[in-house]
N, C-alpha and C positions, 0 to 999 in steps of 0.2 A: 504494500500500500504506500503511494506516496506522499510524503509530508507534505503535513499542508504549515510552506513556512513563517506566511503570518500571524496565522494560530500561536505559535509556536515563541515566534517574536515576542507576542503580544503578552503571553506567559512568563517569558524571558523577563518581560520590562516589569512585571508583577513582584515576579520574585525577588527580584536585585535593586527594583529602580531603574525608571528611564535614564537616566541621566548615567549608568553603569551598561548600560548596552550598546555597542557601539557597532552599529549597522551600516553606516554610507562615512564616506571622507578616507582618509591616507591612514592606514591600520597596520601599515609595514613594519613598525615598532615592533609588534607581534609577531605578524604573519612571514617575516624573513629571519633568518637566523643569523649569531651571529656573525658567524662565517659570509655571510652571503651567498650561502649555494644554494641554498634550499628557501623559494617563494613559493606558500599558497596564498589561500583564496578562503575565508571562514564566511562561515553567516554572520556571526555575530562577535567581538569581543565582549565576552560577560564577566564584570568585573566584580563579584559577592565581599561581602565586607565581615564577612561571621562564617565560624560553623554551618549553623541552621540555613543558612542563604547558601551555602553550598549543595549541601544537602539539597534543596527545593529545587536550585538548577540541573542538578544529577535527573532530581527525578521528570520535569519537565521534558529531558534529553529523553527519556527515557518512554514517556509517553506518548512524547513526537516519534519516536522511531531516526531520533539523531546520535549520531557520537561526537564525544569531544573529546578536545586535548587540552587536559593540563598543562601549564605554564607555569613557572616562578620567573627567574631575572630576565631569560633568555640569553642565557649564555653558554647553552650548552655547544658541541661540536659534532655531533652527530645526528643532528633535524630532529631530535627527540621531541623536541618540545613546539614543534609548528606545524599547522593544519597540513591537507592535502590540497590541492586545486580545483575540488569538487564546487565548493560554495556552498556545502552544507554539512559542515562540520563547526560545532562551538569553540571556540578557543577560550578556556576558562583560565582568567589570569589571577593570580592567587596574591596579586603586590597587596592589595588592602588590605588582608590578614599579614599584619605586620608589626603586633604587641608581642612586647615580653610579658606573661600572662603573670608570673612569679620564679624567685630567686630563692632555693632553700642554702642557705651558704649551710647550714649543718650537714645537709645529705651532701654537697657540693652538687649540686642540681639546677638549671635553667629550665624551665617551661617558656618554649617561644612559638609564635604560627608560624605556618609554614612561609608565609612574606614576609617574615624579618631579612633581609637582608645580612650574609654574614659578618659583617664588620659591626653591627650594630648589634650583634650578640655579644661580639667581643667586649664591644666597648663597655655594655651594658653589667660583664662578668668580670672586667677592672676597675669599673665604680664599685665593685662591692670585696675589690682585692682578689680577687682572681684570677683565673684563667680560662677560656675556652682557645683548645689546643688548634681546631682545625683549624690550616691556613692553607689559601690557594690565591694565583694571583687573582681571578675574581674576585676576591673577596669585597670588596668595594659595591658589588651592584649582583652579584649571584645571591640566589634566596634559600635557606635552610633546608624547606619542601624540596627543593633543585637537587640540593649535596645530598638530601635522604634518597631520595628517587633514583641518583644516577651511584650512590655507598662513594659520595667522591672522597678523593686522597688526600693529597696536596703535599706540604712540605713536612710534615710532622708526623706523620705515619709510622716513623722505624720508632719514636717514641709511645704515642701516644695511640695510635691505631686510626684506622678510615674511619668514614662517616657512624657505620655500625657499629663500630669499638665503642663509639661516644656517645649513642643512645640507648634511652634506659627505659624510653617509653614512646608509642604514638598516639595520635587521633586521628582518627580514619574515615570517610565517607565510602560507602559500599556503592559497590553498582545499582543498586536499588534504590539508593539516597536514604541508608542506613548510616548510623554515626556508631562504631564502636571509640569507645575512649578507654583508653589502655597506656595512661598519661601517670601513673602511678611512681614514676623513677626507683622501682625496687632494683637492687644488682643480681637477689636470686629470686626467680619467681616460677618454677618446677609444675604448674598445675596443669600442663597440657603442653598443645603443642603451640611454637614459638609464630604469634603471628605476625608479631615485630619485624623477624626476619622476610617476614614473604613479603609485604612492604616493600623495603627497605630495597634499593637495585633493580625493581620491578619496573621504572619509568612508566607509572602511571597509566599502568594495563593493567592493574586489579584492582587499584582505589585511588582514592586522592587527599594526600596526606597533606592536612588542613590545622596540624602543632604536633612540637616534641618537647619532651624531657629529655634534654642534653648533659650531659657529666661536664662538670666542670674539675679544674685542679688549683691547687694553689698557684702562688703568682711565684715564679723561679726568685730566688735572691741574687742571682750574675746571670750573664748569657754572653758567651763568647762567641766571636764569629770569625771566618778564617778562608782565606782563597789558598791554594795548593798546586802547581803545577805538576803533571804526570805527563810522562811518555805515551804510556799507553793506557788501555781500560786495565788491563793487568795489574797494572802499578793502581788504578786506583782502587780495584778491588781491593789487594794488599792493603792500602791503608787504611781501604776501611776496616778490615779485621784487626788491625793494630789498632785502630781509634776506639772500636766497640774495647777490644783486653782493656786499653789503658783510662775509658774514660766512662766504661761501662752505661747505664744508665743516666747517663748525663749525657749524653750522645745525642740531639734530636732531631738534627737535619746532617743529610750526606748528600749534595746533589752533584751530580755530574755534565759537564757543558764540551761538547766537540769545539775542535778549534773555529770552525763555518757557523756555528751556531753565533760564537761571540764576534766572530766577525760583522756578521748581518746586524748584530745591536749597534758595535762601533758604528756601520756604513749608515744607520739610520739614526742613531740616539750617540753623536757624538758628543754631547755635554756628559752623558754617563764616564764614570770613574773606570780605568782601565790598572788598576795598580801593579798587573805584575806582564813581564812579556809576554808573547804569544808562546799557546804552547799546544801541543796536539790535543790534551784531554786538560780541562781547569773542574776543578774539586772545589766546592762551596761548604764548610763545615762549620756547624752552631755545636755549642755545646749549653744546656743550664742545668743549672743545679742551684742548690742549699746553700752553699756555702760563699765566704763572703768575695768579692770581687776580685783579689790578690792572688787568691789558691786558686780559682780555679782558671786564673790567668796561667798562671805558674805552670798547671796543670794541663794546661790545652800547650805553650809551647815545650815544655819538655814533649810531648808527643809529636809535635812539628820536627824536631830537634830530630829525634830518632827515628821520625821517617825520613827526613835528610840522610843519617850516616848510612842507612840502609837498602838506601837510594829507591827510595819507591815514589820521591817527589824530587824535582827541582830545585823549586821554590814556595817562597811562602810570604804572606803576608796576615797578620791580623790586626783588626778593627782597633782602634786607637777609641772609638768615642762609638755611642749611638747611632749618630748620625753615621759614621761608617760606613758603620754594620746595616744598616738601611738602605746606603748607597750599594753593596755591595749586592744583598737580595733584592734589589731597583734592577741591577744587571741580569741576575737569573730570571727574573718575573717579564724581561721582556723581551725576550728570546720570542714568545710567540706572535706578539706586537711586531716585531722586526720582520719577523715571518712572511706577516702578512701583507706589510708593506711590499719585500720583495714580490708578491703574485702571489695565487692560486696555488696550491703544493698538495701534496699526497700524505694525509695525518694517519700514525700509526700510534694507539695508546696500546702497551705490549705488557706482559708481564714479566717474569723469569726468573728460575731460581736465580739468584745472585752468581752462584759457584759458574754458570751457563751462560751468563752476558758476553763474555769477553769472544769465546769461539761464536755466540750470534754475530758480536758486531764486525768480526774478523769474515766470518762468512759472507756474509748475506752486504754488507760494502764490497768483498769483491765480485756478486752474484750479481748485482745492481752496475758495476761500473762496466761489468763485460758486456751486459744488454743494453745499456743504455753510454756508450761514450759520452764523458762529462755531465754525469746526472751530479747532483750537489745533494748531499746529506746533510741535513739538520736534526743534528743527534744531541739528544740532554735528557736529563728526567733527575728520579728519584732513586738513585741506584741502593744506596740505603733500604729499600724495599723491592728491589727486583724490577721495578716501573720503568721503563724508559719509552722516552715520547722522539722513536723514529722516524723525523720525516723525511719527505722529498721533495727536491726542488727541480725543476725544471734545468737542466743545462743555461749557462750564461748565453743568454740572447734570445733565445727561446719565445716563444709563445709560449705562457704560463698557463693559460686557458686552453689551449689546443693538448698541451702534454697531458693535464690532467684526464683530457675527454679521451684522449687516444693512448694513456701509458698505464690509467689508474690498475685497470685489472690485472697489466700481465704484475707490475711491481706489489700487489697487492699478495697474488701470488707468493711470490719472492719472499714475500716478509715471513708473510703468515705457516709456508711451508716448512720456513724456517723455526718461526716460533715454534707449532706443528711437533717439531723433529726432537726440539730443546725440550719438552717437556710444562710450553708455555701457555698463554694466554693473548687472545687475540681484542680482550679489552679489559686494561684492568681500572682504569678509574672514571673514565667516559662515555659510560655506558654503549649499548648497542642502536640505537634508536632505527633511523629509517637509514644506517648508514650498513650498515652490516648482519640484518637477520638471515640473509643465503647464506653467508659467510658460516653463521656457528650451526645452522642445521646440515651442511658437509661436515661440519669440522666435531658438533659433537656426537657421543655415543644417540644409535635410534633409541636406547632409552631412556637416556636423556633428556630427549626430547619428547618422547610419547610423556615421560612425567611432568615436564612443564607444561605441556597443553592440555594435560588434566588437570593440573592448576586452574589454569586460564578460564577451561568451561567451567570449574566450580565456582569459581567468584566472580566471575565475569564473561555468562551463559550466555547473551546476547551478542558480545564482542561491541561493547559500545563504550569501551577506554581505552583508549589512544589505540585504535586500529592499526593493524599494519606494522607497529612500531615490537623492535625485541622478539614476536616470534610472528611468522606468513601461517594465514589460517589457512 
């Protein structure tokens, strides 16, 4: 039967507010991503400002015989989060849920909606002396809902854990425009099965997670920060196994940057701080801890010190001030900025046992440079956790647009066969959205996949959240 979509409109405007429906005018805020690869076309932007108002749009979708898709920042990188080009798909943007609802500092607990915005969580859990650990460079304009949806990573993972590590609890809107609230912040809760978890990495195919109870930590007493020149990925594995013996749980970022990667920052963001010479792999290393500012100075360079005589680094530099150490994560965070500047590229979010990065990046750079003469890697991530953000660039001159429409599948191949082979993951913090579902139904076990889409029919019998997206009906 086909929707009748003024009905539907007219229900839309009931529920939310006219004034929260956004039907005619320039809705590309929404509707493109932020990559710019991916433009639809929605009915409607529907903007709910509560719980309950989500809920009623669910069920409205619902009665019209419409699906929609959830939204938070729009920031994701793989079309998770934007309509199709049909014209009759809701786009439900979840920004006006955007209160911290409550702060328990005893449990070390944040209850926020899913549109808080992540820097405004932060902020919100250092007025009260805290911490919340997740950091990514979104953090500025990506929304909570976003980081649940997609379990994102960011820099602080080898301490602290993903998005899942750090929730304690959700609230849920059902395909039905049911609310379960399971907002409770317990750390053990043993009475069934975990539905947190199915949430959580799901991008917004089985519900639409509308607040959480986030774990917070204390606020570090020092926090070192420290660049590292390496030869190879080799060398900077090495050092990170020396940094975890020597600096143990104080350890909270290891990021790693190919020499082209920080190239592209220089050729674009020359005011950015370059402090050490060019080197084939640069190491980005934080440390915090407890203890007071002196010691664990002391501490992070006797480490530096002894990766020098052991020669698994070059060189080295650390953070003299704050403001440094900010200059210094300004440089990592905008690798993908730089990126983007240079053209159109080929995004690989990877996983890997750590001990299996080095024979990837060895491999699969010479698998790339034999098929493609002068393809440009832009290689960095979070090697501290296995994570690295493989991309590729078009050859210097190139049509950037033409490489990606004519190169994406074979290098796609390339990567993924590889990952494949390593014992890896072909997306570890960016979820799957509409960029990659053929991809993991070759690549995972059939029953694997038969069990996810009996997931899918139990909570979401109709297929009317976010269609298409994560697994092909």
């Amino acid at each position: 039967m086909k929707p009748d979509l003024q009905a539907a409109l007219a229900d839309l405007r009931d529920a939310v507010g006219a004034a929260h429906v956004l039907h005619e005018g320039d809705r590309s805020a929404w509707e493109q991503d932020w990559r710019r690869r991916w433009r639809g076309r929605s009915l409607a932007v529907v903007r709910p400002g509560s719980t309950p108002e989500v809920a009623a749009v669910v069920k409205v979708c619902a009665a019209h015989g419409l699906s929609l898709v959830p939204q938070g920042g729009n920031t994701g990188l793989v079309g998770g989060g934007v309509p199709d080009d049909s014209g009759r798909q809701v786009l439900l943007s979840l920004q006006r849920l955007n209160r911290v609802r409550a702060i328990d500092s005893a449990n070390l607990a944040i209850t926020v909606e899913a549109g808080c915005v992540l820097q405004a969580v932060q902020e919100a859990a250092a007025a009260q002396g805290l911490m919340f650990p997740l950091s990514l460079a979104a953090e500025g304009s990506c929304t909570i809902g976003g980081n649940l949806a997609t379990n994102a990573g960011g820099t602080q993972v080898l301490r602290h854990g993903n998005a899942r590590a750090l929730c304690l609890g959700l609230e849920v809107v059902t395909a039905e425009g049911e609310v379960w609230n399971g907002l409770s912040g317990l750390r053990k809760d043993n009475t069934g099965y975990d539905l947190r978890d199915l949430y959580i990495g799901s991008e917004g195919t089985l519900g639409v997670i509308t607040a959480a109870t986030m774990a917070l930590v204390p606020q570090p007493a020092a926090m070192t920060t420290a660049l590292a020149a390496c030869a190879s990925v080799r060398h900077c594995v090495g050092l990170l196994e020396l940094a975890r013996k020597r600096l143990g749980p104080g350890l909270s970022g290891f990021e790693m940057m190919g020499r082209f990667a920080l190239d592209l920052v220089a050729r674009h963001f020359p005011q950015l701080p370059a402090p050490l010479p060019q080197a084939a792999w640069t190491v980005l290393l934080e440390q915090s801890d407890n203890e007071g500012e002196e010691q664990a100075r002391a501490r992070f360079e006797a480490l530096l010190s002894e990766a020098l005589e052991a020669g698994l680094i070059e060189d080295a530099v650390v953070a003299e001030s704050l403001q440094q150490s900010q200059g210094l994560w300004h440089v990592r965070e905008s690798i993908p900025l730089a990126q983007s500047e240079e053209g159109l590229n080929i995004k690989h979010d990877i996983a890997l046992p750590v001990s299996a990065v080095p024979d990837f990046v060895e491999q699969t750079d010479a698998a790339l440079a034999a098929a493609i003469p002068g393809v440009r890697l832009v290689d960095f991530g979070h090697l501290g956790d296995g994570n690295l953000h493989y991309n590729v660039q078009a050859p210097a001159g190139a049509d950037a647009a033409r490489f990606l429409a004519e190169r994406e599948a074979e290098v796609n191949r390339i990567v993924y066969d590889a990952v494949q082979r390593l014992g890896g993951s072909i997306s570890a913090e960016h979820g799957v959205g509409q960029l990659k579902p053929e991809e993991i139904v070759q690549r995972k076990s059939a029953v694997e996949i038969a069990l996810m889409r009996r997931i899918k029919a139990a909570l979401d019998p109709q297929g009317r959240l976010n269609p298409g997206r994560v697994l092909l009906r």
